[in-house]
C-alpha positions in Angstrom: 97.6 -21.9 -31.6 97.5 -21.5 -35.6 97.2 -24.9 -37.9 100.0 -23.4 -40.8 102.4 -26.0 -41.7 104.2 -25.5 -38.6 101.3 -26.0 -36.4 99.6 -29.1 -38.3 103.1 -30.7 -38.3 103.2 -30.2 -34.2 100.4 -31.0 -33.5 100.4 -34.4 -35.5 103.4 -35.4 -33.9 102.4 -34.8 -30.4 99.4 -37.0 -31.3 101.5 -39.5 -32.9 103.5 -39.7 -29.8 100.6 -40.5 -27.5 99.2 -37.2 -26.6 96.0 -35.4 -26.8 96.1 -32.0 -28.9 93.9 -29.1 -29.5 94.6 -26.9 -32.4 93.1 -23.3 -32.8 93.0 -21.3 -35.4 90.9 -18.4 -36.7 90.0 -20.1 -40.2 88.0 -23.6 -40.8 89.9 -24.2 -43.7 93.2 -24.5 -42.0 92.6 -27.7 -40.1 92.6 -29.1 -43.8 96.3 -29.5 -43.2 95.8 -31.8 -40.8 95.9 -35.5 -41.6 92.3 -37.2 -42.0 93.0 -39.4 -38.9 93.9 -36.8 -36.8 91.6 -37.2 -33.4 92.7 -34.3 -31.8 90.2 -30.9 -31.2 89.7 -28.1 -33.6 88.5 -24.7 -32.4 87.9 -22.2 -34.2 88.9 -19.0 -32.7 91.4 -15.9 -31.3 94.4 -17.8 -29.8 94.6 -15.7 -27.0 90.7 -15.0 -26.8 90.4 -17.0 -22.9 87.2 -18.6 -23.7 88.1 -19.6 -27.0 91.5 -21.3 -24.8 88.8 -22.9 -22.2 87.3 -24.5 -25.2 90.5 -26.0 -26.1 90.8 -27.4 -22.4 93.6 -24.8 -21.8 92.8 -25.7 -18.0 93.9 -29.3 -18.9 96.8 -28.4 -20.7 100.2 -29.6 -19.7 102.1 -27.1 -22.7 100.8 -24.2 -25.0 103.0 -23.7 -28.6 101.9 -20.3 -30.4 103.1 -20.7 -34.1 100.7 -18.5 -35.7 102.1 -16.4 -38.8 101.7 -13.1 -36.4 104.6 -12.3 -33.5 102.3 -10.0 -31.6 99.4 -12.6 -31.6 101.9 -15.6 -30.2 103.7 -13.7 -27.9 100.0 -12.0 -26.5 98.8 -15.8 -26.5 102.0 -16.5 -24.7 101.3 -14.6 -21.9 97.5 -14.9 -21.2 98.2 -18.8 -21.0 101.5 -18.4 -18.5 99.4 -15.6 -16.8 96.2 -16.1 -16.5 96.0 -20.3 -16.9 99.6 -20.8 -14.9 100.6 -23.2 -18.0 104.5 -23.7 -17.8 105.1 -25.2 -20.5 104.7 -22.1 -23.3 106.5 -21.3 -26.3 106.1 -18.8 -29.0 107.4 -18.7 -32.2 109.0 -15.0 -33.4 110.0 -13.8 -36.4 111.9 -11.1 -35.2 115.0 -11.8 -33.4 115.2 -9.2 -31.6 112.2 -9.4 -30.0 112.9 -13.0 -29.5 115.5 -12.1 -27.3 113.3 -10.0 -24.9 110.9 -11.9 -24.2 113.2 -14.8 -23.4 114.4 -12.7 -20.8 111.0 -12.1 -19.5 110.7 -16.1 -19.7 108.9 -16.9 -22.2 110.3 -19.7 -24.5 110.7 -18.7 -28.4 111.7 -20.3 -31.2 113.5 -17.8 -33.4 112.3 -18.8 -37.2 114.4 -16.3 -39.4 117.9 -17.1 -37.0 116.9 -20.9 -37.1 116.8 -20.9 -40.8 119.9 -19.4 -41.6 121.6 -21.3 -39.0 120.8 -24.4 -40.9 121.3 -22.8 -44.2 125.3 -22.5 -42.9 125.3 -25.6 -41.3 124.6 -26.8 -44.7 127.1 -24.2 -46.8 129.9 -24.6 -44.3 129.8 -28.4 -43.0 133.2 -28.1 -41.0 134.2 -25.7 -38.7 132.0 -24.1 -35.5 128.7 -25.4 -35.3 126.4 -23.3 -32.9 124.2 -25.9 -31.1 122.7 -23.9 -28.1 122.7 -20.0 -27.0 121.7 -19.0 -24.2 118.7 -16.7 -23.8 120.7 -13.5 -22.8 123.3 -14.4 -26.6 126.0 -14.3 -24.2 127.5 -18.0 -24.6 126.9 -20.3 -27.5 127.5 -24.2 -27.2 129.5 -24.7 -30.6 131.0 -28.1 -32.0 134.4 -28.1 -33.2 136.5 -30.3 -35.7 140.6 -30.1 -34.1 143.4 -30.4 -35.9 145.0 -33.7 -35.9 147.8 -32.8 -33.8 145.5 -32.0 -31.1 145.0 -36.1 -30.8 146.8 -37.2 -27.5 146.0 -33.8 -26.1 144.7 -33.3 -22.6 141.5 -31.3 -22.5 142.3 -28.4 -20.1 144.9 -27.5 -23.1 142.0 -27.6 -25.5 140.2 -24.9 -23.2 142.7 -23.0 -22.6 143.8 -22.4 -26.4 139.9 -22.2 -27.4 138.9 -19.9 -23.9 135.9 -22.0 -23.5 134.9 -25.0 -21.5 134.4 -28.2 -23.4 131.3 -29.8 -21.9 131.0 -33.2 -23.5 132.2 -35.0 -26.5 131.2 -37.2 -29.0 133.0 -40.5 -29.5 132.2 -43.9 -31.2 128.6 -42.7 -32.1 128.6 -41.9 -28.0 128.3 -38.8 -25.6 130.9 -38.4 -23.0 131.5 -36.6 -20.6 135.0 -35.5 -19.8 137.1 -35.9 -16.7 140.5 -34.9 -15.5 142.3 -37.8 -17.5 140.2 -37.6 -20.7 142.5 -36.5 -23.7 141.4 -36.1 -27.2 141.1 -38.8 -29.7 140.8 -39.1 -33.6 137.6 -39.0 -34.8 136.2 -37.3 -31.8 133.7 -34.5 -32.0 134.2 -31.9 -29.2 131.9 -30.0 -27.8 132.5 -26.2 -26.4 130.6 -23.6 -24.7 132.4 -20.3 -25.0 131.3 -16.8 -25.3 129.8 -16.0 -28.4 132.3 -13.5 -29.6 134.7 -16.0 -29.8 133.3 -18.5 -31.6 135.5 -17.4 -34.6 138.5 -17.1 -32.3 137.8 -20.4 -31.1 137.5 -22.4 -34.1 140.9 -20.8 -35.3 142.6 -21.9 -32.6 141.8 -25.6 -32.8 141.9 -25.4 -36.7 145.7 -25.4 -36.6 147.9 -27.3 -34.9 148.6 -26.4 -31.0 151.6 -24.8 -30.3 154.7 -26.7 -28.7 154.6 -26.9 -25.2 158.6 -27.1 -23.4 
């Protein structure tokens, strides 16, 4: 639901990758953002008007995405699909992050536009350091990526939690992912990979920033 940029753009790469795609929106003009070729269904409609989502085979469907311009309207359309067409796969973009965080909590999958942004805007302003990958949907724990210091190389990885408070779930060596085990130690070059709670990201990133202390 809703053919802005985000929706065209969606929708032509779930076609590209093999899949068929309906795209409503409430004005004709904005399928014009769609390529020429695209061979998918265009209603013109509500998004979360039911008939107009049986005319878009919502009965068929295997996933909904509501990225209309309007919270209210994707979160709504949200809803009628998971509830009244048992659709699963559902996700509704929101502008406003706190509401995001709601309905996450009353499971329904968001995409956060205004936290997304600036979160790439910093990954861009501040390359090094803490990189927040994942959150969880109750903000509680962050998955963040961390650059050590490189005294930290020969270190075993439980010391790396236990200076960070966190639990490093995987890292990033070679170009590979891998997961650690109770012999892994950390090597130059590697990237390392730490869920810890939120409020400690900063605390975190300190901590492996400077060298580990001696241990006796």
């Amino acid at each position: 639901m809703g053919c802005g940029r985000v929706g065209a753009a969606t929708a032509t790469a779930l076609e590209s990758r093999g899949h068929t795609v309906a795209v409503i929106d409430q004005e004709p003009a904005a399928f014009r953002r769609l390529p020429p070729d695209f061979a998918g269904q265009r209603v013109t409609g509500v998004g979360f008007d039911r008939e107009i989502l049986r005319q878009a085979g919502i009965a068929d469907a295997y996933g909904f995405a509501a990225v209309s311009s309007g919270d209210n309207s994707n979160v709504l359309a949200a809803r009628v699909v998971r509830e009244t067409f048992g659709i699963d796969n559902v996700v509704a973009r929101i502008y406003d992050p706190d509401r995001a965080e709601v309905y996450q909590r009353l499971g329904i999958a968001t995409v956060a536009t205004v936290p997304w942004a600036a979160d790439q805007v910093l990954r861009a302003v501040l390359p090094s350091g803490a990189t927040g990958e994942y959150q969880d949907p109750t903000g509680q724990l962050t998955l963040v990526r961390l650059d050590l210091h490189p005294d930290w190389v020969g270190a075993d990885l439980e010391a790396v939690e236990q200076a960070a408070g966190g639990r490093v779930v995987f890292l990033s060596r070679f170009g590979h992912a891998l997961l650690p085990g109770p012999q892994t130690v950390y090597q130059a070059g590697d990237s390392v990979y730490l869920m810890t709670p939120t409020d400690r990201m900063l605390a975190a990133e300190r901590a492996l920033a400077r060298a580990p202390e001696a241990r006796p």
